[in-house]
N, C-alpha and C positions, 0 to 999 in steps of 0.2 A: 272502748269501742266495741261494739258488738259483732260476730260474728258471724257468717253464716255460712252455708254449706253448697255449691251448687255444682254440679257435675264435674265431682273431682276436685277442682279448689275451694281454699278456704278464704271470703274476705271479707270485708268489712258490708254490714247489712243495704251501703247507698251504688254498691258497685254490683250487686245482683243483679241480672238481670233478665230475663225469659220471655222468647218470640211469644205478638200477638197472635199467633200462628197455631200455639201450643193446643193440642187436643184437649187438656187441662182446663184453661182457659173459657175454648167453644165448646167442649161438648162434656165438664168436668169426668172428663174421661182418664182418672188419673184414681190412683187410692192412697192410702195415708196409715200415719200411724204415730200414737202419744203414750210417749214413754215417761213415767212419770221420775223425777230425781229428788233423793232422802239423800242427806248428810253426803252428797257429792257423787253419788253411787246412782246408777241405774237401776231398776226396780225391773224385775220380772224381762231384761231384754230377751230370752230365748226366745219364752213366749209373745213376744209382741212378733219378733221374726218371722217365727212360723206361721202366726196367722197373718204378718204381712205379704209373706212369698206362696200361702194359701190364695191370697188376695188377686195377686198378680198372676197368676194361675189362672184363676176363675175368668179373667178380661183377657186373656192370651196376652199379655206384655211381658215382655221377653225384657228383664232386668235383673240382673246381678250385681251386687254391690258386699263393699266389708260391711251391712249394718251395724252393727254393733261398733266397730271401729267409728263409722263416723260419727254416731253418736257419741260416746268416748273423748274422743277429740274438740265435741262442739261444750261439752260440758267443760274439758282444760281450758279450751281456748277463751271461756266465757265468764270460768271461774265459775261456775255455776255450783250453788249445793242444792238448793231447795226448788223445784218446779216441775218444769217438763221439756225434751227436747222434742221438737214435732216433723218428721217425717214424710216424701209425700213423693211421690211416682206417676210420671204423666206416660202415656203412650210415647209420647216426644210429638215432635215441629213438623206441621205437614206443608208443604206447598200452598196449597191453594183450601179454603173452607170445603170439606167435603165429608158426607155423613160418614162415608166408607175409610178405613181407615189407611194409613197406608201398608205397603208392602213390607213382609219380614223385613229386619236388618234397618230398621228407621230407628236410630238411637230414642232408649226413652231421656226425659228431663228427669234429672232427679235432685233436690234441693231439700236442706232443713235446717232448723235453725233452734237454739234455746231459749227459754222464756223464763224466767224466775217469779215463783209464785209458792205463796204460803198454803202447804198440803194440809201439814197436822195441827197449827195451830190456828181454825180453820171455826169460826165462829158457829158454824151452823151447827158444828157437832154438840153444841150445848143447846141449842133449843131446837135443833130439829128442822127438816124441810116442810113447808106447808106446798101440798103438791095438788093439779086440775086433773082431769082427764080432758082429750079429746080423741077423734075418730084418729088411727094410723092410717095418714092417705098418701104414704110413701114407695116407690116402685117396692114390688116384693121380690128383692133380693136383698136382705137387712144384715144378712150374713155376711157381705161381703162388705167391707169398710172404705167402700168411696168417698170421693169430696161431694156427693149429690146433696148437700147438706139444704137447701134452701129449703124442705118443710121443715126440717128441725129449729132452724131460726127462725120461721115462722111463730112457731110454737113457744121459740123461747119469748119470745118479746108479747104473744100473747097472754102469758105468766107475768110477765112486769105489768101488762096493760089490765091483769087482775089482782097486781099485789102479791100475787105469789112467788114460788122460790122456782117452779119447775113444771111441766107436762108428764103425767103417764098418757102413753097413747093406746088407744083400744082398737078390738076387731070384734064390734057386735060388742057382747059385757063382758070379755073377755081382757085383761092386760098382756100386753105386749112386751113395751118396756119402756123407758125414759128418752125423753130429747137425747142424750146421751152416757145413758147409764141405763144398767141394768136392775129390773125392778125383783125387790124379796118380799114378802110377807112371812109373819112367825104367827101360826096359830095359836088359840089358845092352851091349849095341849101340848103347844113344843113342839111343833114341826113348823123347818125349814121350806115353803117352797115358793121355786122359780124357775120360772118359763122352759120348759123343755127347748135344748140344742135344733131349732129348724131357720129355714130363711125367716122366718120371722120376726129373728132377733141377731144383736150380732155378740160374737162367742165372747162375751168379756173375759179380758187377761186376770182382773182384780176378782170376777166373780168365780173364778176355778177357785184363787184362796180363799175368799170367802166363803164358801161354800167345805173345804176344806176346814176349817178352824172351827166352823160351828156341829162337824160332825166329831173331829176334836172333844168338843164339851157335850157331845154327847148328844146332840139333836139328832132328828130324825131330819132325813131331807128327801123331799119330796121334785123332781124335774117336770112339773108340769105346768099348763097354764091356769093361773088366778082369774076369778070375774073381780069387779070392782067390789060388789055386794062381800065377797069374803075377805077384800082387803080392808075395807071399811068394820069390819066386825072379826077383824086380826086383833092379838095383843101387841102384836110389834111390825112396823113397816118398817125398811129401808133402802137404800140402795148401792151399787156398786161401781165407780167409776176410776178409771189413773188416777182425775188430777180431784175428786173430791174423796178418794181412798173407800171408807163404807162411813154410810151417814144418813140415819134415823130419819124415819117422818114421821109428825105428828099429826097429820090432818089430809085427808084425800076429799076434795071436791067442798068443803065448810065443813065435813064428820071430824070429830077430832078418833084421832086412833088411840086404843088404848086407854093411859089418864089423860093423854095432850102432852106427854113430854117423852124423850127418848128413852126406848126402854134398854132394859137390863142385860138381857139378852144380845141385844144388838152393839151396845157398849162393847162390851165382852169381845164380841166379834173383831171388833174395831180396836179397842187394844192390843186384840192377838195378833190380828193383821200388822199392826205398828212395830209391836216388838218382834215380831220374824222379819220384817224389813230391817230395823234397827242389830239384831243380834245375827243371823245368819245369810251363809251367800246362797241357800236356796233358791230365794228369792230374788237372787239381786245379781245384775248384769254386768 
């Protein structure tokens, strides 16, 4: 039986249940957070916290909670080794639909729940993302991790409706960053770069080690923003998310990058990331 999380108890996934009312709901006024789980353990929670209680900060929602405890918990309760536990903070239950929200001291909703899904043994790491562009026509505040998700699903299904694995989104020829990941390119020279820290992007947990590991091995890295024209004429693309960890593309817009398969470099990356989850609790919640 599955479990889930919602304000304060734990129950079975058919007994949840959350007022039409919820700010969440009408005005996805709520924000979230995807913790991803390796051999039963939690990956990177501090940092997911922080940038979740950065989040709620940002929207004035006045919530405190154990995170980490409850995620913890939904992982025993679920048996869970392999996936993600998902997170997510509404304003709370208003009265009446009203743009305005309401007064302090209105409980937020808060619910999550585990999901078991294959991270590392994760097919694409052997042939690579085949990835689009299109325009990022998202509110600009990407920094902060709401449920505003409806262009991102736009975009993902226009990737299926191309055949492809994934969207980079642009501003002008500029890269931004992925439906839901953070975008890297490796020059041919051996430098790392990706998107400088602004609203533009939102501060990926996986892309600090990433980022991390590859200066490790000695790369150079570079925080700013890529056009398409230098990703496309990269030796190595990849990307950085929880639940696909870091994982190589080979082709932006029909250009193959590179030879057309994942490179060397970004492997490497993707190993090191592995084994610091697997071997130390630096990383892990």
């Amino acid at each position: 039986m599955r479990i889930v999380y919602l304000n304060g108890d734990y129950v079975p996934r058919t007994a949840a249940k959350i007022s039409v009312f919820d700010r969440g709901l009408l005005f996805s006024d709520a924000v979230y957070e995807v913790v991803s789980v390796i051999d039963g353990r939690l990956i990177d929670m501090e940092r997911h916290v922080t940038r979740l209680e950065r989040s709620l900060g940002e929207l004035s929602i006045n919530a405190f909670a154990d995170w980490s405890g409850i995620a913890r918990k939904l992982v025993a309760k679920n048996g869970l080794q392999e996936g993600l536990v998902y997170l997510q903070v509404s304003r709370g239950v208003m009265e009446d639909r009203d743009y305005r929200w309401p007064a302090p001291g209105t409980a937020p909703t808060i619910f999550a729940f585990a999901q078991s899904r294959d991270l590392i043994e994760n097919p694409l790491a052997g042939r690579g993302m085949r990835i689009i562009t299109r325009p990022d026509l998202r509110w600009q505040r990407c920094d902060i991790k709401t449920t505003q998700l409806l262009y991102a699903s736009l975009m993902k299904m226009e990737a299926v409706a191309a055949g492809v694995d994934d969207v980079w989104m642009t501003e002008g020829d500029l890269v931004t960053e992925g439906t839901s990941q953070n975008a890297h390119i490796i020059t041919r020279d051996g430098v790392l770069i990706s998107h400088q820290l602004d609203r533009a992007i939102l501060p990926g947990v996986t892309r600090i080690e990433a980022l991390a590991q590859a200066k490790a091995m000695g790369l150079a890295v570079e925080e700013r923003a890529f056009s398409i024209d230098e990703a496309k004429q990269a030796a190595e693309a990849f990307i950085s998310s929880s639940t696909l960890l870091i994982m190589p593309v080979v082709e932006i817009d029909g250009h193959q990058i590179g030879d057309g398969r994942p490179g060397n470099l970004t492997g490497r990356i993707r190993q090191a990331y592995i084994a610091a989850v697997h071997a130390g609790p630096s990383i892990r919640g």
